[in-house]
KOLLUM-649069 format. One record per residue (C-alpha): residue in three letters; y, z, x. Coordinates in steps of 0.25 Angstrom, whole numbers, plus 2048, in hexadecimal, padded with zeros to 3 digits. Each point is the difference from the previous one (the first is absolute). Layout:
N
alaYZX ...
This chain:
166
unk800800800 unk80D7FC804 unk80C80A7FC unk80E7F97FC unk80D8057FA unk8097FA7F7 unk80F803801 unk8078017F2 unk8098097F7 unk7F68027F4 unk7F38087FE unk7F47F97FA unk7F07FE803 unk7FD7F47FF unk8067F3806 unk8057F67F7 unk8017F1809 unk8087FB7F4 unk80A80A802 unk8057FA80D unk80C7F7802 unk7FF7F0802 unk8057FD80F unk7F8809808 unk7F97FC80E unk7F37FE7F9 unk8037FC7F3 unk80180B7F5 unk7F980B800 unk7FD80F804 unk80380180E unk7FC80E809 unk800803810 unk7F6806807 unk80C807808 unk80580D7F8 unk80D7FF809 unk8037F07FA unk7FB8067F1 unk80A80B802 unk80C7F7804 unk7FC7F67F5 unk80280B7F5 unk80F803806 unk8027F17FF unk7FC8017F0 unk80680D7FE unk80F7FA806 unk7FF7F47F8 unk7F98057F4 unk8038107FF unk7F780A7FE unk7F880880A unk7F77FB80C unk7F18007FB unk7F57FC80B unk7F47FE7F9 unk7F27FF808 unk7F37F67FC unk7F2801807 unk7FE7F0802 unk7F07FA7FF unk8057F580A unk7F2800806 unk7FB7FC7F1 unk80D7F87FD unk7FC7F780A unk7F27FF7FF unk8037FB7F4 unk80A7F6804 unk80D8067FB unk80880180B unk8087F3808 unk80580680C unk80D7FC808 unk7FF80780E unk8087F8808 unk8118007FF unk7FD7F1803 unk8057F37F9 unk7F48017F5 unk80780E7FC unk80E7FA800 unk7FD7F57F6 unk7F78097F7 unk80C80B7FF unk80A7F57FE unk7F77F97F6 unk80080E7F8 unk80C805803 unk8087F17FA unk7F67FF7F4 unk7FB7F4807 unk7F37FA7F8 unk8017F4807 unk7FD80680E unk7F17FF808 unk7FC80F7FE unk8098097F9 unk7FA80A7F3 unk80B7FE7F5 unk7F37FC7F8 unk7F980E805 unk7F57F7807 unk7FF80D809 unk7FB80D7F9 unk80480680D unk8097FE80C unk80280880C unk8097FD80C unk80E802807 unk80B8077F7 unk80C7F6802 unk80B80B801 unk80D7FD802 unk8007FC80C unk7F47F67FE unk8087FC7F5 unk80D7FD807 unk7F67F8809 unk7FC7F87F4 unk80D7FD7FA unk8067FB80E unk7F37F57FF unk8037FE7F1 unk80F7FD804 unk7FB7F7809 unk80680780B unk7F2802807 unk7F47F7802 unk7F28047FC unk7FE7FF80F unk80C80A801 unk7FA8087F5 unk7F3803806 unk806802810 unk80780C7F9 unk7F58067F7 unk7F780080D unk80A807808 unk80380A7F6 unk7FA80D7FC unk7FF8007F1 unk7F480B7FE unk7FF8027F1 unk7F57FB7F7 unk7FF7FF7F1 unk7F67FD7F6 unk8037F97F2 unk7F78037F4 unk8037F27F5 unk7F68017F5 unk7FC80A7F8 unk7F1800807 unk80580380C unk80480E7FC unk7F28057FF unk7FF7FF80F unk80B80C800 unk7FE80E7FD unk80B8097FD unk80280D80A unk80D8067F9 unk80E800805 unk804805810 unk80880A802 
């Protein structure tokens, strides 16, 4: 079992994928870290825009299951496969190669784009790098923190609810 935490401002037990907002690295989704330090942060994110008080809640992941049955696609690399699959999902763009607006993906699990990935990916978005450029800088940067995205109702069963972290 895999432990992850989910930043947020609300109290609940179970996970709603449809709940999540459109735009989102991975496409939309329940999104948690395995790092209590990013959950943390991403609870004062929501809490400044959204009000409220900081709630980390913690899930005991099956991953080994999850993926013996196939429903995790994986993203391990920051490298130009990551880039467009972020962009594709980020844009709402249907018409890329791989992207999971349609939730083709019952999982995902790879880099956060934070904000400084993200200004990364605005600068190549402008035009103002080349994928080239992109991947020299991904390479050369140390972006540590990892996510997983839950997209369909299924994939919740892999997840088991531990309660809130104080």
């Amino acid at each position: 079992m895999t432990m992850l935490y989910h930043g947020t401002n609300v109290r609940f037990e179970m996970p709603d994928v449809d709940a999540g907002r459109e735009g989102m690295d991975f496409g939309k989704g329940f999104y948690l870290t395995p790092s209590l330090d990013t959950a943390r942060k991403q609870a004062d994110r929501v809490v400044a825009y959204a009000g409220g008080s900081p709630v980390v809640l913690a899930f005991e992941f099956d991953e080994d299951a999850a993926r013996r049955d196939g429903a995790v696609r994986d993203y391990p690399l920051l490298d130009r496969t990551w880039v467009h699959f972020v962009m594709a999902n980020r844009l709402g763009d249907e018409s890329a190669a791989d992207h999971n607006l349609d939730r083709r993906y019952p999982i995902v699990h790879g880099h956060v784009a934070d904000d400084r990935l993200m200004q990364i990916l605005d600068d190549y978005e402008n035009g103002d790098l080349t994928i080239e450029e992109v991947e020299q800088k991904l390479i050369t940067a140390q972006f540590k923190a990892f996510q997983y995205s839950f997209h369909v109702p299924s994939a919740i069963k892999y997840l088991h609810p531990k309660g809130e972290v104080k």
